[in-house]
N, C-alpha and C positions, 0 to 999 in steps of 0.2 A: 198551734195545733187546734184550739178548742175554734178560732175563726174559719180554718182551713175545714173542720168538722161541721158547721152553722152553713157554709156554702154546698159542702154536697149533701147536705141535709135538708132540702128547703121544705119536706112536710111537716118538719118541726112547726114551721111559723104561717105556712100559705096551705089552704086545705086544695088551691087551688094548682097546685106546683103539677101533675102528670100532663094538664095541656100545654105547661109550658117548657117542660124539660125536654132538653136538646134531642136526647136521642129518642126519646116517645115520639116525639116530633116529628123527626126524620123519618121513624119508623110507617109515621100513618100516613107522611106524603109519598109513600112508595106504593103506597093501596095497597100492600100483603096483607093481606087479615089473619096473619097466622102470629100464634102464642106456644109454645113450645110446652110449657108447662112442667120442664125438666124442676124447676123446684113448688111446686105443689105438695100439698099435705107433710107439712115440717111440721114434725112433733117436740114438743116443749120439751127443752134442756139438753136433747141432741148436737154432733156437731157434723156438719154434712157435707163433703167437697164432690163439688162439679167440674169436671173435667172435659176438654175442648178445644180445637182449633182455636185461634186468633181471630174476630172476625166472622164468629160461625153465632153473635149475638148472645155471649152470655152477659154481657152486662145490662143489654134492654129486658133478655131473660130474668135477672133480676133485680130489675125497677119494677118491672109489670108483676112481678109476685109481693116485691114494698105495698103498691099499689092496692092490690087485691087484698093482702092483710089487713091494711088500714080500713079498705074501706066493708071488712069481712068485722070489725069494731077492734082492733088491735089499733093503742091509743100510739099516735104519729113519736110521740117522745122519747118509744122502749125502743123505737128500732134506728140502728147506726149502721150508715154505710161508710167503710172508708177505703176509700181507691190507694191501692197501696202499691202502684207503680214507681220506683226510686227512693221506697222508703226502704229504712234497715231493721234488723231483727229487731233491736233492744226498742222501735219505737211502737213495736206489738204493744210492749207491757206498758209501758206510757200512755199510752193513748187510752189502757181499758182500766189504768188502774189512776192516772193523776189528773188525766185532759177534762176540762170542765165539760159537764154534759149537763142539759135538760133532767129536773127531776124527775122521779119514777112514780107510778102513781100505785098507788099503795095493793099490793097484792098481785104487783106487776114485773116478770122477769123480763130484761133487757134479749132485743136480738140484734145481733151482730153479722153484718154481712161483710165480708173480707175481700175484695174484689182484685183479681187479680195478683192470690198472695206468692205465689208462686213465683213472681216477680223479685220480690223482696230480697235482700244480700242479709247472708247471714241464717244463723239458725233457726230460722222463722219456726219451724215445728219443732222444737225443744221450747217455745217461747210459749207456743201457743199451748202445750204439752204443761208447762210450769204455771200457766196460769187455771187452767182445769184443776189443777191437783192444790191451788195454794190461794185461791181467791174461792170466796163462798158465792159471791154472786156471778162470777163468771163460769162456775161450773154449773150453775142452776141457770145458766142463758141459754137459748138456740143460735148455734154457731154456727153460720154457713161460708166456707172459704172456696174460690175460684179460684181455677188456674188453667194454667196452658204448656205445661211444662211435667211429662209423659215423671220422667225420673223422683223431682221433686215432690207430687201428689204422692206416688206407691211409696216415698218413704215417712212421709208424713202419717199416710194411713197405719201403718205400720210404729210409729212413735207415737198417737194417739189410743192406740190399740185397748182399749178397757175405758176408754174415756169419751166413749163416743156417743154412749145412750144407746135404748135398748129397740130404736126403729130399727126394723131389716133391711131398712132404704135409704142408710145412711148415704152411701155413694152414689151418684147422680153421675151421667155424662149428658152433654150434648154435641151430637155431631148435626153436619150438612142436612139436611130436608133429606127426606126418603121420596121414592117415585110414588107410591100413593097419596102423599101430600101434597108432592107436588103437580100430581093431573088434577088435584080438588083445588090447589091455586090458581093452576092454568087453564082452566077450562069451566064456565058456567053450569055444563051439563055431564058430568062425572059417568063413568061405566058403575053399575053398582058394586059395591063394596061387598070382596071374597077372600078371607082373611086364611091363610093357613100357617100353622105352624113350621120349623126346621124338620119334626121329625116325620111329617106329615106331606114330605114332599112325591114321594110314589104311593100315595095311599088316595083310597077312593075319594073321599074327602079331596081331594088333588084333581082326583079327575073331573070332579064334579064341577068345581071352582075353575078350571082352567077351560072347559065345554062352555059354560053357562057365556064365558067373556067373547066367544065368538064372534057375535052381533058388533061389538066394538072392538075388534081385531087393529081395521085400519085404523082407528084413530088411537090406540094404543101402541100402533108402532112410530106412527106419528108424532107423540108428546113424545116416546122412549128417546128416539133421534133428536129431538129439542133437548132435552134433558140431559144427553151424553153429550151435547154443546156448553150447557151453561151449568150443570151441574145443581147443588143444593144449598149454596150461602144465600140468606135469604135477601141480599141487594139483585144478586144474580138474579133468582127465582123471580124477584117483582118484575126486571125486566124481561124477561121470559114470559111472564103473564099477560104482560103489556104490548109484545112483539117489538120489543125495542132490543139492541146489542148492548150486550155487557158493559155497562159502564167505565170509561176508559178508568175515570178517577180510582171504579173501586178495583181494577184489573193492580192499579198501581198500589193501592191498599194492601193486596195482596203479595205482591211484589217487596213492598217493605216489610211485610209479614215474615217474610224469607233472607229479605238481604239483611234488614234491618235487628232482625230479632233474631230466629234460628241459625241464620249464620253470621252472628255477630262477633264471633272467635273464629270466622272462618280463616282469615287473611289470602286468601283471591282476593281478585277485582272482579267487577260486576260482571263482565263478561266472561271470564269464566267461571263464575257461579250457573249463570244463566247456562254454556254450553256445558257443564256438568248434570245440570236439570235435566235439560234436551236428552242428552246422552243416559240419565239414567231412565226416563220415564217412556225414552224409547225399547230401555230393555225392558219393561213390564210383560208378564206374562210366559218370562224363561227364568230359569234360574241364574240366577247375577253372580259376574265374576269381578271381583274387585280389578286382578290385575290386567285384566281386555279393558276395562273403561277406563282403567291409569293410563295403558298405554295410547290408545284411541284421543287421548286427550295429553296426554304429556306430564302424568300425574303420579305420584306412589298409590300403591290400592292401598297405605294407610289413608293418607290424602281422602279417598271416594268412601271409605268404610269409614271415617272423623265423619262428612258432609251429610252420611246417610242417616250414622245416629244423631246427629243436628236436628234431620227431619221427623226422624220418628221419633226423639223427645219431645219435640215441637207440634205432638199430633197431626204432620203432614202429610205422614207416609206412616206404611204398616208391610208387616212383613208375614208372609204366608211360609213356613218349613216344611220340607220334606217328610212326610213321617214314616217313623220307621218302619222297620219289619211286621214287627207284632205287636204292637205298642203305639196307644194314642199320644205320643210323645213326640218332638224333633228328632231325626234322626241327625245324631252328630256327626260332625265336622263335613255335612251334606250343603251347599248351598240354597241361601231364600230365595223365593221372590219376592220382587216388594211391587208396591202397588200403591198411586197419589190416593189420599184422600177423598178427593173429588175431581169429577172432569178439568175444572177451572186451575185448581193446583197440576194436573196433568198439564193443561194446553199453554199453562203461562208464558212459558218462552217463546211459543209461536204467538201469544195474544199481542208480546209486546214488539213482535220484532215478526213479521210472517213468510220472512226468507227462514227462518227455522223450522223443523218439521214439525207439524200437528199429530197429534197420535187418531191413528186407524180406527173405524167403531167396534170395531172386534174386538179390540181391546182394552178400548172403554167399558165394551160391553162388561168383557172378561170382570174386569176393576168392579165395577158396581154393579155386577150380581155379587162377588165377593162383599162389598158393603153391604149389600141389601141383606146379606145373613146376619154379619154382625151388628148391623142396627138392631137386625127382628131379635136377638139373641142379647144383646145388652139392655135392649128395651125391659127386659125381667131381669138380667144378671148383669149389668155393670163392671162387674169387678174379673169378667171374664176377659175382660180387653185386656189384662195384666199377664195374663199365660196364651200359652196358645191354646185353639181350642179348633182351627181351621189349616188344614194343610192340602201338599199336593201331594200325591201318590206316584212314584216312577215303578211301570214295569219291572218285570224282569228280563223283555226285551227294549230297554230303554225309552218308551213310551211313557208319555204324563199324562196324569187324570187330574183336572186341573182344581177340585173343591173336594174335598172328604172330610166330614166330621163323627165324631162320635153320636152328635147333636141330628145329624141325620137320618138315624135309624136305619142304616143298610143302604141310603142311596149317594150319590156322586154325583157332582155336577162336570156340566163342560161346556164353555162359553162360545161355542161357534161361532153364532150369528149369521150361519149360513142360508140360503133361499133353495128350493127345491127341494127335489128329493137327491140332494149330495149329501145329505145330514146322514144317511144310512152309511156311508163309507166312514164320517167323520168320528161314528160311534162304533168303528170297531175295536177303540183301544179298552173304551167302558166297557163293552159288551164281553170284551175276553176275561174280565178283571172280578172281582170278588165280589162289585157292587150293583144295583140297580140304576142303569144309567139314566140322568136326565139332561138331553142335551137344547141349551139357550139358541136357538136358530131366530133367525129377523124375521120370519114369517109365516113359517110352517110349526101347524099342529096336528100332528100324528100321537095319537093316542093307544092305538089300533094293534099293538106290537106287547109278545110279553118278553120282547129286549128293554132297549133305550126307548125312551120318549123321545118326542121334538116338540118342545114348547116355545113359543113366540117371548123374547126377552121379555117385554111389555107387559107380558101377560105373568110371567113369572115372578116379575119384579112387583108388578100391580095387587097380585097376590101374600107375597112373601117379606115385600118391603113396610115400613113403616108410613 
């Protein structure tokens, strides 16, 4: 162990280790100049999980904050990483209480970065739980644990509960690039930066911000449509930046992301995993019936309902609920929508195979305006990914209003994507309904109305995304 710990550790020995660590490496010959900075400003003796997609860079996420601690004078010796892919519970306590490590330099607490503990077999948070409460140095450490595993984190959080230090930031996530990151990746000459809030989406501040972006209308529908191709993992994004296609390697990265990992208790074969994706990511944007995509497919809707929570433990998928009557709550026994991740988690099955259908941009659209809240929205509250906090609204003449939040302050969205003036018909389900509509069109802004809006995706997204 104590060898296994001297190899992932080489700023113990080399000051010169981040030019030549593999994935810094990789990272810089992509040209992305972007740092996430999801773990930034960790407070001493805290313990802090980041939660994430597979693949979505949280482990270069944190090397590059090792990095910056070290070289912020945080001596290279306090800090332990250990990649904890195939290890089991009981080798937590081992490794923090008998594996030989580097001394400590006097008036110095150990930080511990757990990468990937989520991983782990066995009671890894009752481990990590036992050693807070029964080690003096290990409760006096800064503790930061990774994962990718939706189930696992919430109950961890939950068995740490009192032990976690008294930052209010303890929970970190990192998801895919947001569309205002990524027009400032792809593009040398950026539209200026007009930030608004969830609640602040039909307010003058809104009007203001979505007017001002005029001048670069076209080329913010321009990146939008790039964008809804290659989405926000940040391999995708470089090539994106670069005008090159998704890299086949990392299309298959992601692919074992799915076969390999989230449906590794699936027992399909790959092809019908693959036609299970297709078939569910084509239903995005209705409310999903287990037993149509069983039969559609030749499946039980236990079978599609096992594969779905596969994905959403696996932060692939997220699911949108009906809300109730009167009540910012699901309305029970109502069916979700669900909705990929990202574009690239949506297009998989056609990336790999392009006799399969690509999904439509309307419905991409739909998807990642719904992301673009939850990023801006988790970007302060984290821990809101855990409830719901974003649903759809159905009439009373069966009609759906596709975004409503509490977090909205009175408005709704609706992902059109339509051109003209056909947006006026599209909002008459918003306009009849309780809320102040704003409907996401590909290129029309009509401001001009005290119904619905029509605001240009782009400009929405440019606005309200991260």
């Amino acid at each position: 162990m104590a060898q296994e710990l001297s190899r992932q550790n080489p700023w113990w020995r080399d000051a010169r280790w981040a030019s030549l660590d593999p994935d810094l490496v990789d990272t810089a010959a992509t040209g992305l100049h972007y740092e996430s900075k999801a773990l930034t400003h960790l407070v001493q003796g805290c313990v802090y999980i980041l939660r994430g997609p597979r693949r979505v860079g949280k482990t270069v996420t944190l090397k590059q904050q090792i990095r910056d601690v070290i070289d912020e004078g945080t001596p290279p010796t306090s800090i332990v990483r250990v990649a904890c892919d195939g290890w089991s519970a009981k080798e937590l306590r081992t490794v923090v209480q008998n594996a030989a490590l580097p001394p400590l330099p006097d008036g110095i607490d150990r930080v511990w970065f757990f990468d990937e503990i989520s991983s782990v077999s066995g009671d890894w948070d009752q481990q990590i739980k036992w050693l807070r409460d029964n080690d003096p140095a290990f409760r006096a450490a800064t503790v930061v644990l990774t994962g990718s595993n939706v189930t696992a984190l919430t109950s961890a959080a939950g068995t740490l509960a009192g032990r976690r230090g008294r930052d209010s930031e303890v929970d970190r996530v990192l998801l895919p690039i947001g569309f205002k990151t990524f027009v400032a990746l792809a593009t040398d000459d950026p539209a200026p930066v007009s930030t608004i809030d969830a609640s602040e989406l039909r307010s003058e501040k809104a009007r203001t911000a979505f007017g001002s972006l005029l001048p670069w209308l076209d080329e913010l529908v321009r990146l939008w449509e790039i964008y809804l191709q290659y989405g926000g993992f940040p391999r995708s994004v470089a090539a994106a930046a670069q005008g090159k296609p998704i890299p086949a390697d990392f299309v298959e990265d992601v692919f074992n992301v799915i076969a390999g990992d989230a449906f590794k208790s699936s027992r399909l074969n790959v092809a019908a995993e693959m036609a299970l994706l297709e078939r569910l990511w084509s239903s995005m944007a209705s409310p999903l019936n287990f037993s149509n995509v069983g039969a559609d497919l030749g499946m039980s809707d236990e079978t599609v309902a096992r594969h779905v929570r596969y994905l959403e433990d696996s932060y692939l998928l997220w699911r949108c609920p009906q809300r109730a009557e009167n009540a910012w709550v699901a309305r029970e026994r109502a069916q979700d929508k669900i909705y990929a991740i990202d574009p690239l988690v949506a297009r998989l099955p056609y990336l790999r195979n392009p006799f399969r259908s690509d999904i439509d941009p309307t419905i991409l659209t739909e998807m990642q305006i719904g992301m673009a809240v939850r990023r801006r929205l988790a970007s302060t509250n984290p821990t809101l990914l855990n409830d719901d906090f974003l649903f759809y609204y159905r009439t009373p003449t069966r009609k759906e209003v596709d975004f409503v939040s509490r977090d909205f302050a009175g408005a709704a969205l609706e992902g059109k994507y339509c051109e003209s003036g056909s947006w006026h018909a599209d909002a008459a389900t918003v306009n009849a309904s309780e809320w102040n509509g704003l409907m996401c069109t590909r290129n029309v802004l009509d401001l001009d109305t005290d119904s619905a809006w029509a605001v240009p995706a782009g400009i929405l997204a440019y606005c309200l995304d991260t």
